[in-house]
C-alpha positions in Angstrom: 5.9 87.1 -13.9 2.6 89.3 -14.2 1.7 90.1 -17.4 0.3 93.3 -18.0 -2.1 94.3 -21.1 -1.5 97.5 -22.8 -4.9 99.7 -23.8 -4.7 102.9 -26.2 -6.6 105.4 -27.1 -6.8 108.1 -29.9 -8.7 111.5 -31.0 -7.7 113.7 -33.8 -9.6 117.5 -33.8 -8.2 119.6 -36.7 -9.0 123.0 -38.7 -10.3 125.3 -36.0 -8.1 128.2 -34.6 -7.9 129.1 -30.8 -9.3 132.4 -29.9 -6.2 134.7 -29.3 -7.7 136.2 -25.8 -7.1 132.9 -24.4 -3.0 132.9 -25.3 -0.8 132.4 -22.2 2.4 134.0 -21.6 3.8 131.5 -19.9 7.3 131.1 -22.9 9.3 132.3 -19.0 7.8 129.9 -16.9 8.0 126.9 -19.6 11.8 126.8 -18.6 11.1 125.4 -15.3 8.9 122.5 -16.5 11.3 119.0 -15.9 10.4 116.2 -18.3 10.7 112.8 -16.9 13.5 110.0 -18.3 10.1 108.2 -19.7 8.9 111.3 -20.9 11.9 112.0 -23.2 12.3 108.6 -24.0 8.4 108.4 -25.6 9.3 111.3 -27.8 12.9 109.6 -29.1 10.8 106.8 -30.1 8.5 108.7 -31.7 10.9 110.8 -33.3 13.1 107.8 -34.7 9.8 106.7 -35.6 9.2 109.3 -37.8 12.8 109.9 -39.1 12.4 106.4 -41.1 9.6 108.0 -42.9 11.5 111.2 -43.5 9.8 113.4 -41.3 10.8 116.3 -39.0 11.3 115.4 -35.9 8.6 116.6 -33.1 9.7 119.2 -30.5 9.0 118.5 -27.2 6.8 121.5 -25.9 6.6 122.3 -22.2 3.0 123.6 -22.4 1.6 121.2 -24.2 3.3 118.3 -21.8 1.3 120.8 -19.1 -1.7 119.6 -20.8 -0.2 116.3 -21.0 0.1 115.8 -17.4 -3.2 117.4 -16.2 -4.9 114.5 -18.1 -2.5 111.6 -17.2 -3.0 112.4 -13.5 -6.7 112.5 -14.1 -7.0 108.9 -15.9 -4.9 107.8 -13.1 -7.3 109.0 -10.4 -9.8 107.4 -12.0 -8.1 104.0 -12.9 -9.6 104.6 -16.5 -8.3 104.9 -19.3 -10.4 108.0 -21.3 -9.5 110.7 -23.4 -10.0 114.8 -22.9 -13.0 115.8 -24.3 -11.6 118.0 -27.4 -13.5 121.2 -25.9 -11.2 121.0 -23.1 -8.4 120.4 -25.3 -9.2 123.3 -27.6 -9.2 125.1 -24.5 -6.4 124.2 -22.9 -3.8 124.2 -25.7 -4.0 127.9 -27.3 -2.3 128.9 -31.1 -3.6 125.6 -32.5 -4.7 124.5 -35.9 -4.7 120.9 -35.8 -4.6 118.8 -32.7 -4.4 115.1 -31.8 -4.1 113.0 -28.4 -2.8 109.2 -27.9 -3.8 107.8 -24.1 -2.5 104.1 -23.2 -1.4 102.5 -20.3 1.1 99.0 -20.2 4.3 97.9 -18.6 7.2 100.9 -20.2 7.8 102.6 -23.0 8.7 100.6 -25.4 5.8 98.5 -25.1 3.5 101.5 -25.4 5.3 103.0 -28.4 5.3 99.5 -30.3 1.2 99.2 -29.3 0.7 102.9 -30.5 2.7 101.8 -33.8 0.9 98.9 -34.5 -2.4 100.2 -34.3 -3.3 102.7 -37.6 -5.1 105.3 -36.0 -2.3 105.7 -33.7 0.5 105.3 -35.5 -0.6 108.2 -38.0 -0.9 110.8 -35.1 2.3 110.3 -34.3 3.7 109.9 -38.4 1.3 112.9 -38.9 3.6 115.4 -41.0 1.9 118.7 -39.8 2.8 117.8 -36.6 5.3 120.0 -35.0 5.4 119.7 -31.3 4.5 117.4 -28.6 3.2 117.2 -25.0 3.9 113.9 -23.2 3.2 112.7 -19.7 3.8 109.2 -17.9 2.6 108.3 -14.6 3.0 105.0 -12.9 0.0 103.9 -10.8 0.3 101.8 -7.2 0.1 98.6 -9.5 2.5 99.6 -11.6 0.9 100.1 -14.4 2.8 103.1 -16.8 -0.3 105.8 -18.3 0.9 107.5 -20.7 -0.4 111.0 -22.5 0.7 112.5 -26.0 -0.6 115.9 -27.0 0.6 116.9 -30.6 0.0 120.2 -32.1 1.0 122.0 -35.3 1.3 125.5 -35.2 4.3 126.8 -34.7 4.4 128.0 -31.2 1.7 126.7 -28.8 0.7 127.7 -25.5 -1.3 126.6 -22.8 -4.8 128.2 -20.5 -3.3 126.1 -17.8 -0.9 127.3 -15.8 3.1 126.6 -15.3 5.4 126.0 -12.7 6.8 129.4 -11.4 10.6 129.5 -11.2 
């Protein structure tokens, strides 16, 4: 059996305010957006995760998985592992106050979320109380390998520049 190494990364950008101009009205066209099984099952670890700790659990946002996804399919173009720079970010998620980003790849999820938990500056994005919603995005590569993206944001309704599947 192949073993495969997991690799993580991390940002945190927090107290500056998106400009309003840039607010998308895409609240409709979020209802189309389909989550994957791996996608949902990242943000049930997460949330158990946080629910020993006695925190609210995260709400899995449609825009911000946009986001999500734009940079997982990147990193997987590229067969590297990076993270988007945070004046892309900024720019891409609007209604923010405090914004953070875990990137990884490994075999599934559970090996992912254990990694992201057993490294510190991981784990506190994700046990992070402020944090109210989530993006998240898994892509498997032609080796097999599962990349992973997780966008969390805490205001209270974000939005996305990017735009959303019509319905």
């Amino acid at each position: 059996m192949k073993t495969l190494r997991t690799f993580l990364g991390l940002c945190l950008l927090a107290g500056a305010l998106a400009v309003p101009s840039l607010q998308a009205s895409a609240s409709n066209r979020s209802r189309c957006w389909k989550s994957s099984d791996s996608e949902r099952a990242f943000v049930r670890k997460m949330n158990r995760s946080r629910a020993r700790k006695d925190l609210r659990k995260l709400s899995l946002d449609p825009e911000l998985s946009r986001v999500a996804r734009k940079h997982t399919n990147e990193m997987v173009a590229d067969d590297e592992l990076f993270h988007t720079g945070m004046d892309r970010l900024g720019r891409w998620v609007t209604r923010w106050t405090t914004l953070g980003e875990n990137v990884g790849f490994g075999g599934d999820v559970a090996g992912l979320h254990k990694a992201f938990m057993r490294s510190p500056t991981h784990r506190a994005n994700i046990l992070l109380a402020r944090f109210n919603h989530v993006g998240v995005s898994t892509a498997r590569d032609d080796q097999g390998k599962l990349w992973v993206t997780v966008v969390f944001e805490s205001a209270t309704n974000p939005g996305t520049t990017l735009r959303m599947p019509r319905c």
